[in-house]
C-alpha positions as CSV (number, residue, x, y, z in Angstrom):
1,X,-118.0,-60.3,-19.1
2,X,-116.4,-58.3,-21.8
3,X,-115.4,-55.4,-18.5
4,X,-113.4,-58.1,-16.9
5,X,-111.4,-59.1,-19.8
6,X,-110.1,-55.8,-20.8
7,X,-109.4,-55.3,-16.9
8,X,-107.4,-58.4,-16.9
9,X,-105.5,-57.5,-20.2
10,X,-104.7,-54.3,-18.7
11,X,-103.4,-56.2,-15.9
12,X,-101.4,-58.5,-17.9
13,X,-99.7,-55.2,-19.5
14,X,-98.9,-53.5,-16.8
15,X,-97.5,-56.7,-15.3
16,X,-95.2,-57.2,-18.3
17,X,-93.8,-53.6,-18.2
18,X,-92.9,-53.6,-14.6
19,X,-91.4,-57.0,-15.1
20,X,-89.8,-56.3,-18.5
21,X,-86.0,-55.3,-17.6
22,X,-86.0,-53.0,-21.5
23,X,-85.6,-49.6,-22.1
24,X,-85.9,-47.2,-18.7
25,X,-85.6,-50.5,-16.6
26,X,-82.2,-51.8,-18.1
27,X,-79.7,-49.5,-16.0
28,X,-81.9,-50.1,-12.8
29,X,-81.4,-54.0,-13.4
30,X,-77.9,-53.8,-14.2
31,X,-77.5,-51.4,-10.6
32,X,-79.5,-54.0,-8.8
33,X,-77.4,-57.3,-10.5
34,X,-74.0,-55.3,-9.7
35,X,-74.5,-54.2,-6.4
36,X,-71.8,-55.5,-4.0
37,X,-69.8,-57.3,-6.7
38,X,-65.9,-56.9,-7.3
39,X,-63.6,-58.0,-10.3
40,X,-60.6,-59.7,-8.6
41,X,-57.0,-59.1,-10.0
42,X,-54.3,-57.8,-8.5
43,X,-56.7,-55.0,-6.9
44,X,-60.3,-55.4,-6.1
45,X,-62.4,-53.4,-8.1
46,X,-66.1,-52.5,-8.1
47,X,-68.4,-54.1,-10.9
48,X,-70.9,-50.8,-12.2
49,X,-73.3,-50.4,-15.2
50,X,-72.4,-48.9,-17.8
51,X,-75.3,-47.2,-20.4
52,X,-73.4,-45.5,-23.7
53,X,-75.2,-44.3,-26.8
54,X,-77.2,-46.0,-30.0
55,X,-74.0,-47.4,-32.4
56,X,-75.1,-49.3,-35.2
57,X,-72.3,-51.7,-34.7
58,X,-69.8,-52.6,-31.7
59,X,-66.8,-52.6,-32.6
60,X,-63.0,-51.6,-31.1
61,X,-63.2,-48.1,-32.2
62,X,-66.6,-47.6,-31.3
63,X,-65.9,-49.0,-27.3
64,X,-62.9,-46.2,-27.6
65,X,-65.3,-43.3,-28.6
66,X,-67.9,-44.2,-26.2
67,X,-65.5,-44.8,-23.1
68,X,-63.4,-41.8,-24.0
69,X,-60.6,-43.5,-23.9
70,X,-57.7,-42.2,-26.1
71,X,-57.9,-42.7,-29.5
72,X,-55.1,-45.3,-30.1
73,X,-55.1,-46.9,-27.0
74,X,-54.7,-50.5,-26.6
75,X,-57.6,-53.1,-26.9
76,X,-58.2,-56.5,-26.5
77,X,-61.3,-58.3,-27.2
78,X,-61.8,-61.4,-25.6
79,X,-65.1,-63.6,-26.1
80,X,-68.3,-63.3,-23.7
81,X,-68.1,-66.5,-22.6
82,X,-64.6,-66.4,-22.1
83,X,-65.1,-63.9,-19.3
84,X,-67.3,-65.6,-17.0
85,X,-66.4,-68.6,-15.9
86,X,-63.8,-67.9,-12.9
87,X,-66.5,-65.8,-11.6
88,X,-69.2,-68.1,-11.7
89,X,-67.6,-71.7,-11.3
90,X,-68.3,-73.1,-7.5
91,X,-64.9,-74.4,-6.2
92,X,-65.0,-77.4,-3.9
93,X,-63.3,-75.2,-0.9
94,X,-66.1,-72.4,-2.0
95,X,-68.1,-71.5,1.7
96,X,-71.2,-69.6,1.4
97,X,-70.0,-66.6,1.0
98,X,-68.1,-67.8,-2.2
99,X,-71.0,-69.5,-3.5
100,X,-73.5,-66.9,-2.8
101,X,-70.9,-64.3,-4.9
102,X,-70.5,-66.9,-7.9
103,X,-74.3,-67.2,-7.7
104,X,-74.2,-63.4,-8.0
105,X,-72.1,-63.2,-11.0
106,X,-74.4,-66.1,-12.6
107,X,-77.6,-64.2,-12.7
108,X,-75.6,-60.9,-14.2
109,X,-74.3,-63.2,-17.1
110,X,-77.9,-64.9,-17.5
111,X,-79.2,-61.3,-17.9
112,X,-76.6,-59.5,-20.0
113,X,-77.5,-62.7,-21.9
114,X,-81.1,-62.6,-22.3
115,X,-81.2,-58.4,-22.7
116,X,-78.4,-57.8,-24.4
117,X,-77.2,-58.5,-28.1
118,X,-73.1,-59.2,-29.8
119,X,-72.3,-59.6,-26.4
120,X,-68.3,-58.7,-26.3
121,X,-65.7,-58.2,-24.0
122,X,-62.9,-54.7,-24.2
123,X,-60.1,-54.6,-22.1
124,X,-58.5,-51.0,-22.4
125,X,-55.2,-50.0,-22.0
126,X,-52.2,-52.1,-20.1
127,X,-51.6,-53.1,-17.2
128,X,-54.2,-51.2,-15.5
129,X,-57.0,-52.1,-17.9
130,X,-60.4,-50.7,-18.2
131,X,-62.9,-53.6,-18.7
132,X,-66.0,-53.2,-20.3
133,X,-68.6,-56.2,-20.9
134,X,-71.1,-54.9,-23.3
135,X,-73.6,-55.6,-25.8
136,X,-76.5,-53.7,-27.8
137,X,-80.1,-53.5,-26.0
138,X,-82.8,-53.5,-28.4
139,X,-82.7,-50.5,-29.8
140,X,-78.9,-50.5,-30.5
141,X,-77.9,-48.9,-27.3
142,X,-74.3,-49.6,-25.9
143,X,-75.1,-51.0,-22.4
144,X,-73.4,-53.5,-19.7
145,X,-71.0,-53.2,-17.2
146,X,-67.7,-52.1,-16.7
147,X,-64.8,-52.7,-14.1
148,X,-61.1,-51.8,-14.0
149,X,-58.1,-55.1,-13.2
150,X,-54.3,-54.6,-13.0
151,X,-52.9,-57.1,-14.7
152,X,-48.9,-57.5,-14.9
């Protein structure tokens, strides 16, 4: 009897790592979440993980450093939750393709949500921004996604 628990336990392990979406697993997920998806502004551009370096904090000037963006350059933070909703909202005159993208963008906010920490969004630059949507994993690496948007 004792064989069969340690067998099972061992099962129960290996079954969490494969399904636990931290450390090595984290930029496979976010490849897997993004794949297919575009930010819509006055271009179309492509949604891509992004995987920066342990920062004990996020803030403006760290985003800069870790994007290498120029030193300087304009940022502006808007809120996590801010972000999402045009993406994910179902419109009435949605068809399935519509519904099956927002359903998309859903399950990438649900797990930025559940992996990620101080969730914030950085929009670099102006006009044609650099957008990243970040937080801190659990072992205070940078990590989310990124995108580009023209806004004038």
């Amino acid at each position: 009897m004792p064989r069969k628990r340690k067998k099972l336990r061992g099962k129960k392990t290996n079954q969490l790592l494969t399904t636990n979406p931290s450390e090595n697993k984290l930029p496979e997920r976010l490849k897997n979440l993004t794949k297919g998806l575009f930010y819509i502004s006055e271009t179309d551009a492509e949604i891509l993980p992004f995987i920066g370096d342990k920062t004990p904090c996020l803030t403006q000037a760290e985003i800069l450093r870790q994007t290498k963006s120029a030193v300087g350059a304009p940022v502006a933070e808007i809120t996590f939750t801010d972000f999402f909703p045009s993406l994910t909202e179902i419109q009435d005159w949605y068809g399935e393709e519509e519904k099956e993208i927002a359903q998309k963008f859903s399950r990438l906010k649900e797990f930025l949500e559940q992996n990620l920490k101080d969730l914030k969004v950085f929009k670099i630059g102006r006009i044609e921004l650099d957008i990243y949507v970040v937080g801190l994993d659990g072992e205070n690496n940078l990590a989310g996604i990124k995108t580009k948007a023209v806004e004038t």
